[in-house]
Biotite code that builds the C-alpha atoms (Angstrom):
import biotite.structure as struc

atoms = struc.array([
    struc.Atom([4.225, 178.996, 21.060], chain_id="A", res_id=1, res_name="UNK", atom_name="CA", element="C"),
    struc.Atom([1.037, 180.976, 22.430], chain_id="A", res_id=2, res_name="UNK", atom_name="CA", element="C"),
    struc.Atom([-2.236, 179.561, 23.893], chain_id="A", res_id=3, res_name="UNK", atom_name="CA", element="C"),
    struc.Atom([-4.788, 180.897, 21.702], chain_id="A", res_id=4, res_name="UNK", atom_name="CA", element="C"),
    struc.Atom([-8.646, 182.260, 22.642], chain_id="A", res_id=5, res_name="UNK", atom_name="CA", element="C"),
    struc.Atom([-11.378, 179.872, 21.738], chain_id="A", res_id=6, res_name="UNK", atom_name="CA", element="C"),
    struc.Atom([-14.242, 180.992, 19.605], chain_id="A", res_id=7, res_name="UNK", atom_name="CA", element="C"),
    struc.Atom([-17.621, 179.712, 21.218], chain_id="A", res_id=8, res_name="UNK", atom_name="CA", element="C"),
    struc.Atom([-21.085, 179.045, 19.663], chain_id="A", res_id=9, res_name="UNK", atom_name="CA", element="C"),
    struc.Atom([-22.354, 182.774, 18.395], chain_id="A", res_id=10, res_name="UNK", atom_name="CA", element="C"),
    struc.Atom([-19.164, 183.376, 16.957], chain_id="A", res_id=11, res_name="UNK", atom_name="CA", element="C"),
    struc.Atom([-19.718, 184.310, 13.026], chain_id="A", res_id=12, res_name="UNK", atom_name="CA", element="C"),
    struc.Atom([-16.254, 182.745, 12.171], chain_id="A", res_id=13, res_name="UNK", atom_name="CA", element="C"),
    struc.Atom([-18.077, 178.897, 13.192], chain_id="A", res_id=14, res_name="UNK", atom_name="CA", element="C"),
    struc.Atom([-20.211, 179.335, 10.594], chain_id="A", res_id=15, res_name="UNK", atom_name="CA", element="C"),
    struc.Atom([-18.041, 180.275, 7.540], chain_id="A", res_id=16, res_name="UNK", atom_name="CA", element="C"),
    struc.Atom([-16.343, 178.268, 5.358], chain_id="A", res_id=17, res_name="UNK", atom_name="CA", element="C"),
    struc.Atom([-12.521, 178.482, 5.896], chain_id="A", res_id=18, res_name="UNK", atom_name="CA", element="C"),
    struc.Atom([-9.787, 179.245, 2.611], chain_id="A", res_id=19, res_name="UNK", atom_name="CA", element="C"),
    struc.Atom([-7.666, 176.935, 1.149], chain_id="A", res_id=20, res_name="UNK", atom_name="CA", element="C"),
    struc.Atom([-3.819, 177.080, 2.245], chain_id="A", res_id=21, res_name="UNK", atom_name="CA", element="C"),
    struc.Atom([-2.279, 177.654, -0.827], chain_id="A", res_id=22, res_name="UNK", atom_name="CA", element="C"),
    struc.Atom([1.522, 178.083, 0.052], chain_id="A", res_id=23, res_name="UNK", atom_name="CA", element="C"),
    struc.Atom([2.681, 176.667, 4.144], chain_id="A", res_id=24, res_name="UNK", atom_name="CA", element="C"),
    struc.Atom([4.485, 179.833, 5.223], chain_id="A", res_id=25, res_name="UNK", atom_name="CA", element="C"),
    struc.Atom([6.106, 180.659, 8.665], chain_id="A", res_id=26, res_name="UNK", atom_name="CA", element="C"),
    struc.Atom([2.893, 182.268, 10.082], chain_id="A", res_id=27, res_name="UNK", atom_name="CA", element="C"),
    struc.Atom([0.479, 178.553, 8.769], chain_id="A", res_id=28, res_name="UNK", atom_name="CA", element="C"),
    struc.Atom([3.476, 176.899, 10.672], chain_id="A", res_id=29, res_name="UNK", atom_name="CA", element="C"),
    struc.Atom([3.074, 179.217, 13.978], chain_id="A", res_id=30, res_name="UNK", atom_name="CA", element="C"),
    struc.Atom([-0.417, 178.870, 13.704], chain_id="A", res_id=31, res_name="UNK", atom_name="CA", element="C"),
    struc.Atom([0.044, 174.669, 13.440], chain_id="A", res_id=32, res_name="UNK", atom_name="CA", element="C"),
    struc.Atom([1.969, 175.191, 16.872], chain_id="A", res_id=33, res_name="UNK", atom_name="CA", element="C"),
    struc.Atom([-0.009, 177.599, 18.422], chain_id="A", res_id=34, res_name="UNK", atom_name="CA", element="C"),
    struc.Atom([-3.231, 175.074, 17.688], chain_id="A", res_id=35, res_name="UNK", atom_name="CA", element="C"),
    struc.Atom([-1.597, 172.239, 19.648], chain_id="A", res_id=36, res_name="UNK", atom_name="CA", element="C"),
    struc.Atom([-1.000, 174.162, 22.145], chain_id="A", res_id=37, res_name="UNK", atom_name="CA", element="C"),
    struc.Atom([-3.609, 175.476, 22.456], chain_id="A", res_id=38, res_name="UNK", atom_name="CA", element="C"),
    struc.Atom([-5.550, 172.135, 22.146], chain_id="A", res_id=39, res_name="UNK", atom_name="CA", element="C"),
    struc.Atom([-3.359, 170.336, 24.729], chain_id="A", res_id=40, res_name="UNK", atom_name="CA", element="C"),
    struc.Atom([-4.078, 173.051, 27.143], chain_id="A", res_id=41, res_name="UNK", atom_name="CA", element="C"),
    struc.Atom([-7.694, 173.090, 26.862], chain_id="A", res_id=42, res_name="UNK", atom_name="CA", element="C"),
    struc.Atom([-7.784, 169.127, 27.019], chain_id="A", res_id=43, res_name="UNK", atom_name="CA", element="C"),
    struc.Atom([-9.063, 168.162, 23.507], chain_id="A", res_id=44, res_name="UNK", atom_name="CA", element="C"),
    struc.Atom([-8.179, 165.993, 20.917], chain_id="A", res_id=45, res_name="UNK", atom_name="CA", element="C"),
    struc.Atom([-9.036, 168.111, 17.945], chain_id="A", res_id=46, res_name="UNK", atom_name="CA", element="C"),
    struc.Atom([-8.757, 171.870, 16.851], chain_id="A", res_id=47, res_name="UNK", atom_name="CA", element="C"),
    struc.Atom([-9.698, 173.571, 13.415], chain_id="A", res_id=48, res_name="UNK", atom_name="CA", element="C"),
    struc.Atom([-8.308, 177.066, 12.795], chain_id="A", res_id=49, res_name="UNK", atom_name="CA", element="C"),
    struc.Atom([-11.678, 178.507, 12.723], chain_id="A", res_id=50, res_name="UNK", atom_name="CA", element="C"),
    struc.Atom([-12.396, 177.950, 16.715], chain_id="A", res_id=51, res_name="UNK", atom_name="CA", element="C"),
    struc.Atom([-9.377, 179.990, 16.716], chain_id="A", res_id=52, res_name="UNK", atom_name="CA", element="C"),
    struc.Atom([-10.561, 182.866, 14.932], chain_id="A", res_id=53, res_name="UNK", atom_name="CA", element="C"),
    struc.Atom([-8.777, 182.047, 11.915], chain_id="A", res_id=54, res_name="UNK", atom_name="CA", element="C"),
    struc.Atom([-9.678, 181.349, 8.517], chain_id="A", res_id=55, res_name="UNK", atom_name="CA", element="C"),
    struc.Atom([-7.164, 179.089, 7.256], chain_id="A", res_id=56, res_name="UNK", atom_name="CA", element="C"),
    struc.Atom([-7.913, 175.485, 5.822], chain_id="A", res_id=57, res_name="UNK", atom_name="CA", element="C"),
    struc.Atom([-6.269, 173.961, 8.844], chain_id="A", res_id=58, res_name="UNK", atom_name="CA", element="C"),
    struc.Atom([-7.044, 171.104, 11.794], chain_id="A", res_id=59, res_name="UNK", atom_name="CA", element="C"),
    struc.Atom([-4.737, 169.263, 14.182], chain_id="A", res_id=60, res_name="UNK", atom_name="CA", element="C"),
    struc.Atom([-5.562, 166.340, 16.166], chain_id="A", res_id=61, res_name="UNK", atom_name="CA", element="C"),
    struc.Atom([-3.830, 164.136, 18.228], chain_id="A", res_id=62, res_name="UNK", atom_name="CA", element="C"),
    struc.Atom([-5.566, 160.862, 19.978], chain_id="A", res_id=63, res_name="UNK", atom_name="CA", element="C"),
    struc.Atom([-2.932, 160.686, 22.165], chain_id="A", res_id=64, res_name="UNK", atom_name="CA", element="C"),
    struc.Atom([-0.269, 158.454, 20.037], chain_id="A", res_id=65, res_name="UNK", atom_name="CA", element="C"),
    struc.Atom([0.134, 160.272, 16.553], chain_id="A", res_id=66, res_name="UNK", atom_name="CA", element="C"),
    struc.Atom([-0.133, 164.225, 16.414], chain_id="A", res_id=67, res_name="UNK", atom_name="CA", element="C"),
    struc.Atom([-1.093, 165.293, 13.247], chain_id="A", res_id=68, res_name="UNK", atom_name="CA", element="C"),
    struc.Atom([-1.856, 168.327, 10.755], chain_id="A", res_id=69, res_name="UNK", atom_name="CA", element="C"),
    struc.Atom([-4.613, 168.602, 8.086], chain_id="A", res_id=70, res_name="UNK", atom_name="CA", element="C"),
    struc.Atom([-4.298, 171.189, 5.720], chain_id="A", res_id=71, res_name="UNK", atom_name="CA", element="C"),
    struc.Atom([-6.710, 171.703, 3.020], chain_id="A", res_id=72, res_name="UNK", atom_name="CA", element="C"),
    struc.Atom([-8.383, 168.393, 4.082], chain_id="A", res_id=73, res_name="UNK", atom_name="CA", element="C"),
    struc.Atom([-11.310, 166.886, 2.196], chain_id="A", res_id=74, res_name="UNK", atom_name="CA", element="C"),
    struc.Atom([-12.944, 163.147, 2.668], chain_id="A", res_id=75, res_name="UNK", atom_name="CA", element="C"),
    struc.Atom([-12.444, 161.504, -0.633], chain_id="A", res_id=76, res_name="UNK", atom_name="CA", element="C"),
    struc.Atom([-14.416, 158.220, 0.525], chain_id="A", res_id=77, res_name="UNK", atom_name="CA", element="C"),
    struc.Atom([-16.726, 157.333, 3.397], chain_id="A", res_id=78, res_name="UNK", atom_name="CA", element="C"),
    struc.Atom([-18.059, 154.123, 3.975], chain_id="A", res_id=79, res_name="UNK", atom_name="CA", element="C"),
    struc.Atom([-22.090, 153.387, 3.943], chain_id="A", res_id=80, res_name="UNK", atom_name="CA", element="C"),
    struc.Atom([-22.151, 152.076, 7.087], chain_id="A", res_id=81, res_name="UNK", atom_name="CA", element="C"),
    struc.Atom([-22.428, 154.570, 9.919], chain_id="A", res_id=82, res_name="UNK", atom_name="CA", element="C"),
    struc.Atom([-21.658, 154.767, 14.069], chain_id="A", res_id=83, res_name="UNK", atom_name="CA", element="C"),
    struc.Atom([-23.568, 156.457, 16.260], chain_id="A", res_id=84, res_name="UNK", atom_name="CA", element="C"),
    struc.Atom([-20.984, 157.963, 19.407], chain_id="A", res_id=85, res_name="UNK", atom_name="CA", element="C"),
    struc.Atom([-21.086, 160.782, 21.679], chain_id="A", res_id=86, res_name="UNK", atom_name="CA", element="C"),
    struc.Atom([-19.402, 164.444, 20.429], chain_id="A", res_id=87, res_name="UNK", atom_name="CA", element="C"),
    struc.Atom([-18.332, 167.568, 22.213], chain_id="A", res_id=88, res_name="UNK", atom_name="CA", element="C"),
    struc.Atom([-16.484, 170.695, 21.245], chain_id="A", res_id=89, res_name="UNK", atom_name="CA", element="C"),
    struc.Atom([-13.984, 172.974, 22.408], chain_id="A", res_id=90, res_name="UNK", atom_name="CA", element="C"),
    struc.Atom([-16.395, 175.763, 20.909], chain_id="A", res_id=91, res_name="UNK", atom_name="CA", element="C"),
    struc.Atom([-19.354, 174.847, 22.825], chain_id="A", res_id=92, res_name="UNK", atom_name="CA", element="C"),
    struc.Atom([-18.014, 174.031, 26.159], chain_id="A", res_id=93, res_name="UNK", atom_name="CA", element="C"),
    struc.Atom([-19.582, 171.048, 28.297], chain_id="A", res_id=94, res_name="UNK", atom_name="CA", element="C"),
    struc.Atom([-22.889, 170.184, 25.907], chain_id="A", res_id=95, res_name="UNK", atom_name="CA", element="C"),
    struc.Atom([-22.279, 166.626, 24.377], chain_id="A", res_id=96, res_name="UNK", atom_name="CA", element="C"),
    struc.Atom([-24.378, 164.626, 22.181], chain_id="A", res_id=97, res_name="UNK", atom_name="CA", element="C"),
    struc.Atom([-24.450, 161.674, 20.289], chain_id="A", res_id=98, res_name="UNK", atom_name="CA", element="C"),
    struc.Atom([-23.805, 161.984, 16.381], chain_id="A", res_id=99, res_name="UNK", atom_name="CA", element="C"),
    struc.Atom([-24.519, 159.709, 13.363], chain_id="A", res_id=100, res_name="UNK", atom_name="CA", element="C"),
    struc.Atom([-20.967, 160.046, 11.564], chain_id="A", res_id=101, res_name="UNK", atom_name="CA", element="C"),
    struc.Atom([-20.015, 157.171, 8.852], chain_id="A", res_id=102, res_name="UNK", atom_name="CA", element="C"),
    struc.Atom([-18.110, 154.508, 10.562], chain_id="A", res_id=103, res_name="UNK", atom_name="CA", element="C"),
    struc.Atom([-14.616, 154.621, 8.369], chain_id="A", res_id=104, res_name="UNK", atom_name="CA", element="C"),
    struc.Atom([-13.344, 157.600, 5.991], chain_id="A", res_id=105, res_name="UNK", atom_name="CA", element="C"),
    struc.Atom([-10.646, 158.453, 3.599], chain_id="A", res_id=106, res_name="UNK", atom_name="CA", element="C"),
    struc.Atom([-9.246, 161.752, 3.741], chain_id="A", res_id=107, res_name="UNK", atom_name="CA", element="C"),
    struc.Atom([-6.684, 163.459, 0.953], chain_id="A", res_id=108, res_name="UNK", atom_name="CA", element="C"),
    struc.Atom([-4.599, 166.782, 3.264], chain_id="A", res_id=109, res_name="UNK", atom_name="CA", element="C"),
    struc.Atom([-1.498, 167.583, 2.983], chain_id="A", res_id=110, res_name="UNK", atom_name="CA", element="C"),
    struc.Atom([1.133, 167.848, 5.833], chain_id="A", res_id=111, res_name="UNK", atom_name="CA", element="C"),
    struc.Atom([2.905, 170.541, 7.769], chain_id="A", res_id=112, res_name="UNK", atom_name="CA", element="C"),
    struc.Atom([6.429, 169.503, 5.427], chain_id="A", res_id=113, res_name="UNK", atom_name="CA", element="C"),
    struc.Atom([4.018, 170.362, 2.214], chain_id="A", res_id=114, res_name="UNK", atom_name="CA", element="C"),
    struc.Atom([3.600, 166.819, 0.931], chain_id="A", res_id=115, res_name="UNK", atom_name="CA", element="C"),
    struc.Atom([-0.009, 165.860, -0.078], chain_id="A", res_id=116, res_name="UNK", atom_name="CA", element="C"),
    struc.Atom([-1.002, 162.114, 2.065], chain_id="A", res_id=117, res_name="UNK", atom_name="CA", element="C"),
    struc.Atom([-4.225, 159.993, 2.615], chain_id="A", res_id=118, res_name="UNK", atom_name="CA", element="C"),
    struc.Atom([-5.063, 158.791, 5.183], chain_id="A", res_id=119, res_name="UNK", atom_name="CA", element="C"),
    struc.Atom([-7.394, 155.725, 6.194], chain_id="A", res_id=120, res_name="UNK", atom_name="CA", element="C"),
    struc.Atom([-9.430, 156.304, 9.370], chain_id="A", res_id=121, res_name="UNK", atom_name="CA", element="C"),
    struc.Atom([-12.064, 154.316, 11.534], chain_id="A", res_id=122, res_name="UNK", atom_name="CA", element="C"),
    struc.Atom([-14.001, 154.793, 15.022], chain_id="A", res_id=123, res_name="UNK", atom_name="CA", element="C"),
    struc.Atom([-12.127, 157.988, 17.081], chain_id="A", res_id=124, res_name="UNK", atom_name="CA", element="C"),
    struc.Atom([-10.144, 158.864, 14.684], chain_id="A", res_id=125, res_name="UNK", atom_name="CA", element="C"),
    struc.Atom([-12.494, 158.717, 11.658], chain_id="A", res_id=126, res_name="UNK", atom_name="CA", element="C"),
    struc.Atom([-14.881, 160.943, 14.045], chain_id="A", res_id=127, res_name="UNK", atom_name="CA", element="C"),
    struc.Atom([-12.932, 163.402, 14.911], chain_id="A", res_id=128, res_name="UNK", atom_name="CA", element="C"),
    struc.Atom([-11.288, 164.128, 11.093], chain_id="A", res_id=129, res_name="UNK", atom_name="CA", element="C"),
    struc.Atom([-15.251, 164.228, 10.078], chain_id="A", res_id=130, res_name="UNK", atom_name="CA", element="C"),
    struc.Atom([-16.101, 166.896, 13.325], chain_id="A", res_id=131, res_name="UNK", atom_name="CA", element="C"),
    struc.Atom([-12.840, 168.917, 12.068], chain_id="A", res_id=132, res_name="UNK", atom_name="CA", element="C"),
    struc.Atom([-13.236, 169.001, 8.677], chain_id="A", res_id=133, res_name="UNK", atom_name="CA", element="C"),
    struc.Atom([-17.121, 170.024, 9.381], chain_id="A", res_id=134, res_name="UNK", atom_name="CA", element="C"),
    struc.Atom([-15.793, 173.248, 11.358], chain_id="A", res_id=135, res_name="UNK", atom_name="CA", element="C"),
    struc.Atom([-13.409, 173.595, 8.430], chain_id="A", res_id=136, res_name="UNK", atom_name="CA", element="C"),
    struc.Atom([-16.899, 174.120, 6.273], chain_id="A", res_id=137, res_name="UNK", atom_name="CA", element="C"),
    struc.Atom([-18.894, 175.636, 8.756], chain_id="A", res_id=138, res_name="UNK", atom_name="CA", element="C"),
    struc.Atom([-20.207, 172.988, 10.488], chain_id="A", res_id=139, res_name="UNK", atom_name="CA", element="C"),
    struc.Atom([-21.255, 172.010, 14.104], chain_id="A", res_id=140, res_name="UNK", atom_name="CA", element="C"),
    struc.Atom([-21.943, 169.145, 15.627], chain_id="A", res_id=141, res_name="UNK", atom_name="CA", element="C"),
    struc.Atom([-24.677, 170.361, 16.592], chain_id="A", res_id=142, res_name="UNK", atom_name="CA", element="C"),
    struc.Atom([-26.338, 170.293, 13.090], chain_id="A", res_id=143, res_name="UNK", atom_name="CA", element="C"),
    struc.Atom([-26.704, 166.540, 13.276], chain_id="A", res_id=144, res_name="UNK", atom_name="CA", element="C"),
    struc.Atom([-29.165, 166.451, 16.170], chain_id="A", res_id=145, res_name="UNK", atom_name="CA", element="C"),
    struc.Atom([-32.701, 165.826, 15.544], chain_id="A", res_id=146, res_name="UNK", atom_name="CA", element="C"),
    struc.Atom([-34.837, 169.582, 16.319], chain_id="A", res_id=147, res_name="UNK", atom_name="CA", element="C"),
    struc.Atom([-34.929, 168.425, 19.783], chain_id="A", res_id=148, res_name="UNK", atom_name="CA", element="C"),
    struc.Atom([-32.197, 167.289, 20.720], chain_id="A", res_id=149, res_name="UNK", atom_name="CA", element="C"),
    struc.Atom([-30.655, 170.513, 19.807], chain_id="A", res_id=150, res_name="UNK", atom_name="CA", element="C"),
    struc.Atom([-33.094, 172.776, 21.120], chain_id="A", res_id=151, res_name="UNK", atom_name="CA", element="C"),
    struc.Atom([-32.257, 170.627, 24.413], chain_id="A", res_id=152, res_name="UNK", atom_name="CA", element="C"),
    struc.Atom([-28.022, 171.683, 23.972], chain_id="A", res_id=153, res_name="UNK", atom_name="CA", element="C"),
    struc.Atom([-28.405, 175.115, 22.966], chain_id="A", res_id=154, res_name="UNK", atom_name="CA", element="C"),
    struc.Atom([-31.140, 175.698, 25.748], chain_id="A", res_id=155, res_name="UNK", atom_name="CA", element="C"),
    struc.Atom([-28.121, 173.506, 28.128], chain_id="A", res_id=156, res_name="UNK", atom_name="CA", element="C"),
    struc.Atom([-25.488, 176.643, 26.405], chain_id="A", res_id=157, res_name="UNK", atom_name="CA", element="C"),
    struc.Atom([-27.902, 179.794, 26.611], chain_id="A", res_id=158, res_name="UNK", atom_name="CA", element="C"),
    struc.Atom([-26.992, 178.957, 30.813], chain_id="A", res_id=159, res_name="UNK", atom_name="CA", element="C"),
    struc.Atom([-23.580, 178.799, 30.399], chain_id="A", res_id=160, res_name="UNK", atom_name="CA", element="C"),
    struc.Atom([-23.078, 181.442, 27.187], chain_id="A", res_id=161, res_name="UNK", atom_name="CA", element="C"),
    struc.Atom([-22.435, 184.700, 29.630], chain_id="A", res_id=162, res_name="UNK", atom_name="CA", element="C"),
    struc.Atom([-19.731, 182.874, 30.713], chain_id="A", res_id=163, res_name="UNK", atom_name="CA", element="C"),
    struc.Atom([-17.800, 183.686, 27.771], chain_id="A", res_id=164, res_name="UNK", atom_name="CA", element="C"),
    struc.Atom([-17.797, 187.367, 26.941], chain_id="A", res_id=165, res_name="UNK", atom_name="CA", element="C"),
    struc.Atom([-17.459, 188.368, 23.150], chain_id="A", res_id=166, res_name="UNK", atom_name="CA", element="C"),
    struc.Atom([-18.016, 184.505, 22.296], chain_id="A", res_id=167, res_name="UNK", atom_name="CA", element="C"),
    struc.Atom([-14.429, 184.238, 23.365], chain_id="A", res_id=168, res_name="UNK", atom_name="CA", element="C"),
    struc.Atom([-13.318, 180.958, 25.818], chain_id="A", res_id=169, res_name="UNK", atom_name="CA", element="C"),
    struc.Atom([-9.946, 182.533, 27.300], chain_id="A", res_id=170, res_name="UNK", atom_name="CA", element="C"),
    struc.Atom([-8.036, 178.805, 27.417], chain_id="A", res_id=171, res_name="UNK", atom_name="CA", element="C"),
    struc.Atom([-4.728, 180.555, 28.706], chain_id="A", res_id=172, res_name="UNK", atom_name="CA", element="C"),
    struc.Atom([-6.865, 181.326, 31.809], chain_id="A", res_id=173, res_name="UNK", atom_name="CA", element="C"),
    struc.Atom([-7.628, 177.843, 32.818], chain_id="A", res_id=174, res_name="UNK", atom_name="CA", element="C"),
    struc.Atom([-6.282, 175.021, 34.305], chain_id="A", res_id=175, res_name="UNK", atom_name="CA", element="C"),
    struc.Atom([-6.469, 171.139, 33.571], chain_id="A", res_id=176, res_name="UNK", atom_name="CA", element="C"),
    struc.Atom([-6.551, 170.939, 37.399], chain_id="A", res_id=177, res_name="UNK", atom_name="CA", element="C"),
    struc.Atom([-8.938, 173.950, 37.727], chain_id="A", res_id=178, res_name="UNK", atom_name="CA", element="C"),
    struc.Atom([-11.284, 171.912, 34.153], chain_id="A", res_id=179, res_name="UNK", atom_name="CA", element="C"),
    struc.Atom([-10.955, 168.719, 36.562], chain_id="A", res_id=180, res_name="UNK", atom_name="CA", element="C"),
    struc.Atom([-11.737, 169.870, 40.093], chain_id="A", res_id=181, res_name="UNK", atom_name="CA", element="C"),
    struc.Atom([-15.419, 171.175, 38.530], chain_id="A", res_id=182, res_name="UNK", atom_name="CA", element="C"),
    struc.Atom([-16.149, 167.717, 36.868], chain_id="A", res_id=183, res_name="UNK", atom_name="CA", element="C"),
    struc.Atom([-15.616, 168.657, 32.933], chain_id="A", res_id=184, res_name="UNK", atom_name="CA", element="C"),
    struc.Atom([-14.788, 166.151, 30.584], chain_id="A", res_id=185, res_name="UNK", atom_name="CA", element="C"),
    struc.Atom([-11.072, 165.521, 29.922], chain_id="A", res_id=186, res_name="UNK", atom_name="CA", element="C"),
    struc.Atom([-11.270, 165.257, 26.205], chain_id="A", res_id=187, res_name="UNK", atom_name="CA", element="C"),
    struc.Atom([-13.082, 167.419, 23.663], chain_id="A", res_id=188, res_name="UNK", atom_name="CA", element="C"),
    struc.Atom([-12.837, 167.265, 19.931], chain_id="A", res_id=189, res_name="UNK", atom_name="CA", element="C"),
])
């Protein structure tokens, strides 16, 4: 397994919609593994392939009890009633914001053996599916917040954005310890 860059806000690949996985070969499998990786050593809870510079319909998460692959994942129900709860991102290192996401989903993927599933999701986990899924389509967090609120994060990013080069965050580079001793937050999605 290999600890994969990080594409950061400015990347093109954010903004594009990924492509369907039409057949799980060895390569969608090493990419599966290299995303958890990857995730576990950057401290988040969520990864889509597209913060990894890929273009694959693919997201992992893992909460910290069930580690799991989406492929090709799409809500097929959300409820009407909605949450509000705070969000980061792996892609947009240290800006966090509170997002409006529906409170419980339903989402059709299918699994790293092949096998199409649903699965039933509420608070965390139903959050972080929705924030995936969004990357999956293009999508930021960030496109939730009201016009100020997000001229307030990406005004918080333009100070940090030098920081990563070619809109590249170099993960194998960094430590947990080394995250920890300058005060980030453990978890991102």
């Amino acid at each position: 397994m290999s600890i994969l860059d990080i594409r950061v806000l400015g990347d093109p690949i954010l903004r594009q919609a990924t492509t369907p996985v039409a057949t799980i070969t060895d390569d969608v499998r090493r990419l599966i593994d290299d995303m958890f990786e990857t995730m576990y050593h950057a401290r988040g809870i969520g990864l889509a392939a597209p913060q990894v510079g890929r273009s694959e319909r693919v997201a992992v998460i893992d909460l910290g009890d069930d580690p799991f692959v989406v492929i090709n994942p799409e809500v097929v129900q959300a409820s009407s009633s909605t949450a509000k709860g705070e969000e980061g991102c792996l892609s947009i290192p240290d800006i966090y914001a509170d997002v409006e996401r529906p409170k419980s989903v339903v989402v059709h993927a299918i699994g790293r053996d092949g096998q199409p599933f649903e699965r039933e999701a509420t608070e965390l986990l139903a959050r972080c599916l929705q924030h995936e899924i969004d990357h999956l389509d293009g999508k930021l967090f960030l496109d939730y917040l009201s016009v100020l609120k997000r001229a307030a994060a990406l005004a918080k990013w333009k100070l940090s954005a030098d920081e990563y080069p070619g809109f590249i965050r170099r993960v194998a580079l960094e430590t947990p310890e080394d995250r920890d001793e300058h005060g980030h937050p453990e978890e991102e999605l």
